[in-house]
N, CA, C and O of each residue as an XYZ file, in Angstrom:
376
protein
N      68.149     62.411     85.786
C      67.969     61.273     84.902
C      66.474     61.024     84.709
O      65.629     61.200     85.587
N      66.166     60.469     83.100
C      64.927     60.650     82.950
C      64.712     59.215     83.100
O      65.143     58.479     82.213
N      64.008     58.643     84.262
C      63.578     57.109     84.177
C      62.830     56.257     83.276
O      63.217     55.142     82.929
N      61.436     56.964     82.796
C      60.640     56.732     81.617
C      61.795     56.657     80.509
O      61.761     55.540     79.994
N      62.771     57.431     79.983
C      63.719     57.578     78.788
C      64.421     56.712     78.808
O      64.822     56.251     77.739
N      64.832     56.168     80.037
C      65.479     54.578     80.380
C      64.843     53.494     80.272
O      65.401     52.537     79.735
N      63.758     53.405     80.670
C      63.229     52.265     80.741
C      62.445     52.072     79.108
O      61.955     51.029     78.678
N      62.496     53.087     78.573
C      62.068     53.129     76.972
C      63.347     52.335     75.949
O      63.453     51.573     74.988
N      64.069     53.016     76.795
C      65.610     52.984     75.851
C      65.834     51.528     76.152
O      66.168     51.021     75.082
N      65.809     50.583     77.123
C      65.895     49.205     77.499
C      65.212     47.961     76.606
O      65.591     46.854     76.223
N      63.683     48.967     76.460
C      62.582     48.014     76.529
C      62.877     47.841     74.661
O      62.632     46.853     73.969
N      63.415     49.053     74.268
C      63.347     49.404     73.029
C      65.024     48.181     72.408
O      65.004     47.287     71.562
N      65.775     48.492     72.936
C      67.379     47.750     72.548
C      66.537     46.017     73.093
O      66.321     45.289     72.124
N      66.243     45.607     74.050
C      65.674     44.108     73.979
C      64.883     43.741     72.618
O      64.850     42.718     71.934
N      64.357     44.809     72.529
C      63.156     44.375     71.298
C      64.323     44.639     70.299
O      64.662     43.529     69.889
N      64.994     45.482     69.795
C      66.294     45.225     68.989
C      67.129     44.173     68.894
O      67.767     43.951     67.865
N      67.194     43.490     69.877
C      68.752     42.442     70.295
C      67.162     41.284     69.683
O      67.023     41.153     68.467
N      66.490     40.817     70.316
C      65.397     39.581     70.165
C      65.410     39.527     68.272
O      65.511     38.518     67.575
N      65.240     41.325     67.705
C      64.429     40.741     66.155
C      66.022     40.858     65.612
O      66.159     40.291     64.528
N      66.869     41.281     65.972
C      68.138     40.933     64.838
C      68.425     39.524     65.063
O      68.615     38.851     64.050
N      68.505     38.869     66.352
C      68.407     37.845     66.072
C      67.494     36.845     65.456
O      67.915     35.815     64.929
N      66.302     37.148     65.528
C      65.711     36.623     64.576
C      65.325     36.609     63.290
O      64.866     35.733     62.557
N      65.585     37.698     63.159
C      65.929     37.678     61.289
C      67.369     37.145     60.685
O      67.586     36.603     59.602
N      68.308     37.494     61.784
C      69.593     37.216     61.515
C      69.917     36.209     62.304
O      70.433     36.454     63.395
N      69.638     34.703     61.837
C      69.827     33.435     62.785
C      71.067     33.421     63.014
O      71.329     33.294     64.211
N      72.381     33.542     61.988
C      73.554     33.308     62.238
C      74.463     34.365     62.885
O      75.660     34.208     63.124
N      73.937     35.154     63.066
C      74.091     36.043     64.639
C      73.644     36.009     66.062
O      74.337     36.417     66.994
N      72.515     35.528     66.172
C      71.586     34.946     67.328
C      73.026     33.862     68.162
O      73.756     32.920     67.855
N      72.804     34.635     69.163
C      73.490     33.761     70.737
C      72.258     32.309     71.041
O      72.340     31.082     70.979
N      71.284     33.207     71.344
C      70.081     31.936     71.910
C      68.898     33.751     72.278
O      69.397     34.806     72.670
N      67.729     33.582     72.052
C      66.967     34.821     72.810
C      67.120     35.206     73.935
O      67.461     36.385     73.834
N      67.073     34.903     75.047
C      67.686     35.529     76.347
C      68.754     36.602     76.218
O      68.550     37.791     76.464
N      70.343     35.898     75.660
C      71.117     36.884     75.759
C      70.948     37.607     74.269
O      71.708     38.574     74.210
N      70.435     37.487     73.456
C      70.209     38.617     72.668
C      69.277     39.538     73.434
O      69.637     40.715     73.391
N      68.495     39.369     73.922
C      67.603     40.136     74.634
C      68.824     41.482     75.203
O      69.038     42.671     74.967
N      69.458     40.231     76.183
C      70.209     41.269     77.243
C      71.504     42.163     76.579
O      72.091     43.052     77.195
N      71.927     41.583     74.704
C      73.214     41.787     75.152
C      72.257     43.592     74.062
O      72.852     44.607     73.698
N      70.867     43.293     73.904
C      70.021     44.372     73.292
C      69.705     45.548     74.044
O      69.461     46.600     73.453
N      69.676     45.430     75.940
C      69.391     45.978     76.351
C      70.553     46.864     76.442
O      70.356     48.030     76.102
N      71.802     46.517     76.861
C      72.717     46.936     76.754
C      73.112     48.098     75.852
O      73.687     49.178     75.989
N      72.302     47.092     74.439
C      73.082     48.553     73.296
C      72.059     49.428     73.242
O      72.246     50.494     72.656
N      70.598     49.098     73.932
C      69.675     50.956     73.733
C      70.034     51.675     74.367
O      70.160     52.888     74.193
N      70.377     50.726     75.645
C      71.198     52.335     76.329
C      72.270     52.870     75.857
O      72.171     54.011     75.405
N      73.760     52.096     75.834
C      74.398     52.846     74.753
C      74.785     53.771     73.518
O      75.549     54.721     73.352
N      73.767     52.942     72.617
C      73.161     53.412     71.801
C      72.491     54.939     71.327
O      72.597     55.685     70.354
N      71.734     54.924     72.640
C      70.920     56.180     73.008
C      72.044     57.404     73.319
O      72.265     58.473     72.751
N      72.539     56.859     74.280
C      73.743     57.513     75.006
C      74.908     58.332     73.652
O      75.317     59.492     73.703
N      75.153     57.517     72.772
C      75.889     57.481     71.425
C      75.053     58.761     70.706
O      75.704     59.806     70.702
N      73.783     58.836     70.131
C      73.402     59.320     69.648
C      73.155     60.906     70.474
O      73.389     62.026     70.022
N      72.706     60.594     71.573
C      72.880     62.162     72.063
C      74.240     63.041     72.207
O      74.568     63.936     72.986
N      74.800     62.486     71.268
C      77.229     62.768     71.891
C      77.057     63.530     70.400
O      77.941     64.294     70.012
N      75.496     63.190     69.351
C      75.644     63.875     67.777
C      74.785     65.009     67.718
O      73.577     64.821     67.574
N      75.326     66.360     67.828
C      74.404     67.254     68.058
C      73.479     67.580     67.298
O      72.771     68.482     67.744
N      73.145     67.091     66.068
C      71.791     67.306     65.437
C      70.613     66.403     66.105
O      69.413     66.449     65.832
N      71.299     65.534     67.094
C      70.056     64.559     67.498
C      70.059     64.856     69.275
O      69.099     64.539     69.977
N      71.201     65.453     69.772
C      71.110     65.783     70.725
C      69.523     66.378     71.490
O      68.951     65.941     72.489
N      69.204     67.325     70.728
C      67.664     67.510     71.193
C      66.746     66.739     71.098
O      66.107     66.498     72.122
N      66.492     66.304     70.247
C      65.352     65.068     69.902
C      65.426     64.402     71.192
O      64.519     63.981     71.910
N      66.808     64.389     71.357
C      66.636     62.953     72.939
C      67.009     63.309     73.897
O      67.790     62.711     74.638
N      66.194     65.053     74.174
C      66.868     65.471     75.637
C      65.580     65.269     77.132
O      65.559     65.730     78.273
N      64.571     64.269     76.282
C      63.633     64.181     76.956
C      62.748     64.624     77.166
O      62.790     65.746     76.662
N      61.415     64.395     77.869
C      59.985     64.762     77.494
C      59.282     63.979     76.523
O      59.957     63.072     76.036
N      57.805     64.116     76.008
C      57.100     63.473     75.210
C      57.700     63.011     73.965
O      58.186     61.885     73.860
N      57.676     63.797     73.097
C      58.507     62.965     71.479
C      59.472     63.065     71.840
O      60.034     63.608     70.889
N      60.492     62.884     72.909
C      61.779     62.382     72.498
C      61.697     61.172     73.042
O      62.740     60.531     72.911
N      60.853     60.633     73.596
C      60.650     59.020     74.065
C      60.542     58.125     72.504
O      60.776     56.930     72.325
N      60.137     59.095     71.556
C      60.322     58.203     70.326
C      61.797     57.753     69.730
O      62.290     56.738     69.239
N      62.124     58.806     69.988
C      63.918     59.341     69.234
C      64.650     58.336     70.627
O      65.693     57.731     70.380
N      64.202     58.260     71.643
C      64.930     57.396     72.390
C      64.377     55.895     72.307
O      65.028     54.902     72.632
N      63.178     55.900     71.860
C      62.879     53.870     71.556
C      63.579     53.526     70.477
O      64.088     52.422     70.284
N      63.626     54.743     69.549
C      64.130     54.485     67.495
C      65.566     53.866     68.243
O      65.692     52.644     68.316
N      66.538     54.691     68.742
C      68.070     54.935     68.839
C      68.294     53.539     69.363
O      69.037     52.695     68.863
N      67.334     53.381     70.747
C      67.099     52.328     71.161
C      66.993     50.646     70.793
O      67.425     49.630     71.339
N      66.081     50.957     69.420
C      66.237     49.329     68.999
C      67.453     49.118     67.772
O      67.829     47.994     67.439
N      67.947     50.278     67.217
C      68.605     50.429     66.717
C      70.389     49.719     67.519
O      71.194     48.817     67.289
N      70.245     50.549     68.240
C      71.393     50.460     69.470
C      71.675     48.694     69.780
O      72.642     47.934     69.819
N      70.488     48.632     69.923
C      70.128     47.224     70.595
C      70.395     46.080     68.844
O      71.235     45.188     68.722
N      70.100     46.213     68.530
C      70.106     45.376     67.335
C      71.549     45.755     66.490
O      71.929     44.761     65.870
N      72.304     46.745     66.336
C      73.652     46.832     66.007
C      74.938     45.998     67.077
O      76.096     45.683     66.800
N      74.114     45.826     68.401
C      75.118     45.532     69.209
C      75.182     43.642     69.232
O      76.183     42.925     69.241
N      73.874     43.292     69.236
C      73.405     42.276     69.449
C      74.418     41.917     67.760
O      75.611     41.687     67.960
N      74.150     41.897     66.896
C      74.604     41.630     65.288
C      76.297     41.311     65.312
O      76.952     40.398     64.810
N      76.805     42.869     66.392
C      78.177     42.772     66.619
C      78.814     41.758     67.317
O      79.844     41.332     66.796
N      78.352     41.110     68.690
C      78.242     40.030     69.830
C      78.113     38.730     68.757
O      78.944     37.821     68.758
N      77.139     38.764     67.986
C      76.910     37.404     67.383
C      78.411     37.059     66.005
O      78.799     35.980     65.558
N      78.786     38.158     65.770
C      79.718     37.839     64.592
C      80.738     38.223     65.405
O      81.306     38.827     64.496
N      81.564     38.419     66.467
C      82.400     37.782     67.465
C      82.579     36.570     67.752
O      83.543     35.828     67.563
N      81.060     36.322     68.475
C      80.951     34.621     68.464
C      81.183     34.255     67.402
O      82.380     33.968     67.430
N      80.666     33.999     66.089
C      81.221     33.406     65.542
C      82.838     32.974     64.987
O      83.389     31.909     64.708
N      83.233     34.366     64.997
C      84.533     34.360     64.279
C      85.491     33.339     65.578
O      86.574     32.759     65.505
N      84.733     33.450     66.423
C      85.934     32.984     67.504
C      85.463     31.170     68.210
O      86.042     30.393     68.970
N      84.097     31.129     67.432
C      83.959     29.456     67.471
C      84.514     28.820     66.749
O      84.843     29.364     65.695
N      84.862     27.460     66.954
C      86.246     26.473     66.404
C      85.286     26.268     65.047
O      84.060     26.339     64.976
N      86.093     26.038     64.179
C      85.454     25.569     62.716
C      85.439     23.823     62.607
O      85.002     23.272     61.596
């Protein structure tokens, strides 16, 4: 396991989960758990994208694939965070 590729992939889905919620207020939990529910999806995320074999290399680690793992990363993180927030909603009382 590549630790740097983790801790990229984390740092990268927080910074995902924080700006979808903030561009996207009516998805936003509160910042904290967008943060966390962001960290969650870079790793996933990351994890997801290496399962697609044209991207499989890009993110098998080493120098430029720390990019392909921050991209997947805030990506990851900000699709998941978007998903969490329009749950919540659908399932808060009107």
């Amino acid at each position: 396991m590549d630790w740097v590729g983790l801790i990229i992939q984390l740092i990268g889905g927080a910074a995902g989960g924080v700006g979808t919620g903030r561009v996207a207020k009516n998805v936003s939990i509160n910042p904290t758990v967008d943060a966390i529910v962001g960290l969650i999806g870079g790793a996933g995320g990351t994890w997801l994208a290496g399962l697609i074999p044209a991207l499989a290399p890009m993110l098998a680690g080493g120098g430029t694939a720390y990019v392909g793992q921050a991209v997947t990363g805030v990506v990851g993180g900000g699709i998941l965070t978007a998903i969490v927030g329009l749950i919540k909603n659908m399932a808060a009382p009107k």
